[in-house]
C-alpha positions, -999 to +999 in steps of 0.1 A: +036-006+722+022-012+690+046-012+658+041+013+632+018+005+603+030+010+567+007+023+537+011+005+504+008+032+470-004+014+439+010+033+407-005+021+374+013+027+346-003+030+312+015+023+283+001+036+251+002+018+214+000+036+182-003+022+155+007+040+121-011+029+089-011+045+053-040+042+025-036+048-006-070+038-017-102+018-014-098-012+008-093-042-019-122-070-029-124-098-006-097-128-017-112-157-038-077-175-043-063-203-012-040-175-003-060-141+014-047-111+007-045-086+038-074-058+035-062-026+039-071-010+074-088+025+078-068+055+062-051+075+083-033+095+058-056+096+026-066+082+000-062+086-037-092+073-047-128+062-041-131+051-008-150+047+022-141+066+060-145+044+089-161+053+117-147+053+149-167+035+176-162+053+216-173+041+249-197+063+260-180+088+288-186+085+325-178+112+350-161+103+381-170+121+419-150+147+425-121+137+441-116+101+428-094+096+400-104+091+366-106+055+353-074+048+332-085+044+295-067+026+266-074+026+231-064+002+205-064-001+165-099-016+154-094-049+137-093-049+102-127-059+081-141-079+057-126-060+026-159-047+002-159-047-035-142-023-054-165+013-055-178+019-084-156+043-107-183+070-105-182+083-072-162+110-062-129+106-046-127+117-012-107+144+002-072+124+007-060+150+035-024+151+022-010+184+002-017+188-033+018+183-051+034+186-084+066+167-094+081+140-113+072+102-106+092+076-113+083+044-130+105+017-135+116-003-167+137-033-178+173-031-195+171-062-212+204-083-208+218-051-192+236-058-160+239-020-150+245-007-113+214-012-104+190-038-093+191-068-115+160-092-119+151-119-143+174-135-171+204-111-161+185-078-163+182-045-149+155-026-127+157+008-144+138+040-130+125+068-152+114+098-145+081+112-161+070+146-172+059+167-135+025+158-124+001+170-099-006+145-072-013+143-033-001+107-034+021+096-058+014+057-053-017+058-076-003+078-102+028+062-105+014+025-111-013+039-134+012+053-154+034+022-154+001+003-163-007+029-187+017+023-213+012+000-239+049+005-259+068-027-252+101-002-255+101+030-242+116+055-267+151+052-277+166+037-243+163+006-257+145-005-224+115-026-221+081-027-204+070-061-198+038-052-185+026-035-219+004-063-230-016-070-198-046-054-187-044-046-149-062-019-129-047+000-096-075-004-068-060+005-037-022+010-015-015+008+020+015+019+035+025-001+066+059+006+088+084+002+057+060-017+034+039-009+008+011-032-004-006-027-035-040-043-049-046-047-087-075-063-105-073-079-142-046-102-160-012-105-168-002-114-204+037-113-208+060-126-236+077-155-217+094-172-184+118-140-184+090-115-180+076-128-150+101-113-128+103-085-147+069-077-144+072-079-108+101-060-106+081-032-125+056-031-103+073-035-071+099-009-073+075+016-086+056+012-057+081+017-036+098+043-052+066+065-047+056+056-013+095+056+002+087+019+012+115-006+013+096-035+006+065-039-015+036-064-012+011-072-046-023-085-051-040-090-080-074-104-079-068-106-041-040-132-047-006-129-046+012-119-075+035-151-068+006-171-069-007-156-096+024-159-118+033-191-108+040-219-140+028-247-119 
């Protein structure tokens, strides 16, 4: 008598991976410094900006014989590119695919010596936010640095609070939000007043970033270095 013979059932499983990535802009220029910065992947929630849409690249479909199961398919994030040069200021911005918004921003300052509640930086200072007249925006990354970069007073009114950013002459070119953290790209020069205003100007720039794009962390680039790099003394 011959035993029984038992049938084997292969499941596969298919896992899926998604991969969330902000923009905020164009992609940045290529790095020229020993340190690259990381160039900003497709936008998959706008941009504020010129910039360029990627186009997605698909296998070409095949239909399986009725009654066979379909192949399993997986898809993955394309890997990032060579970053371009900047667009040139003419062109148009694209649609950025977010909702048209208007609000405060908030741009942060330095109390000097201040020691408040809040985040301290530098020679004993104080990372300071301030509000700004309501604005219309879609994203509020672009318009809150350029507005930070935009002023040229080293004190800001009556608070008695400084910008040490006010003499240098930097440009926004693009953001990218990733998971928690928000990378930024400028283009120009830094001219501050001393050792002190190095990490203040940081600080400026950093926590306005991330006030506007909810990040808690921020990345900079200028040039396509990092702003470390770029602000070293040695």
């Amino acid at each position: 008598m011959s035993r029984p013979r038992h049938r084997v059932l292969g499941i596969l499983g298919l896992s899926g991976l998604l991969v969330l990535t902000g923009c905020f802009g164009p992609p940045a220029p290529t790095p020229t410094g020993s340190s690259a910065a990381p160039a900003p992947t497709a936008s998959a929630s706008g941009t504020t900006g010129p910039s360029t849409t990627a186009t997605p690249t698909t296998a070409p479909a095949t239909t399986a014989p009725a009654g066979t199961p379909a192949a399993p398919t997986t898809s993955a994030a394309a890997p990032p590119s060579s970053a371009p040069a900047s667009p040139p200021a003419t062109e148009e911005p694209q649609p950025t695919g977010l909702p048209e918004q208007t609000g405060p921003l908030t741009v942060y300052y330095i109390g000097a010596g201040y020691g408040g509640p809040g985040p301290t930086t530098g020679c004993g200072d104080s990372v300071v936010p301030i509000t700004t007249a309501p604005v219309r925006f879609t994203d509020q990354v672009r318009p809150s640095i350029e507005a930070l970069l935009a002023n040229k007073n080293y004190t800001l009114g009556e608070s008695g609070y400084v910008n040490a950013l006010y003499q240098s002459n930097l440009t926004y070119v693009a953001g990218e939000l990733t998971g928690s953290t928000v990378t930024i790209w400028l283009t120009g020069q830094f001219m501050l007043g001393g050792v002190c205003d190095i990490p203040r100007a940081k600080a400026q720039l950093e926590y306005t970033a991330m006030a506007a794009s909810g990040a808690t962390s921020a990345q900079v680039f200028v040039n396509g270095r990092p702003i470390d790099e770029v602000l070293s003394l040695k």
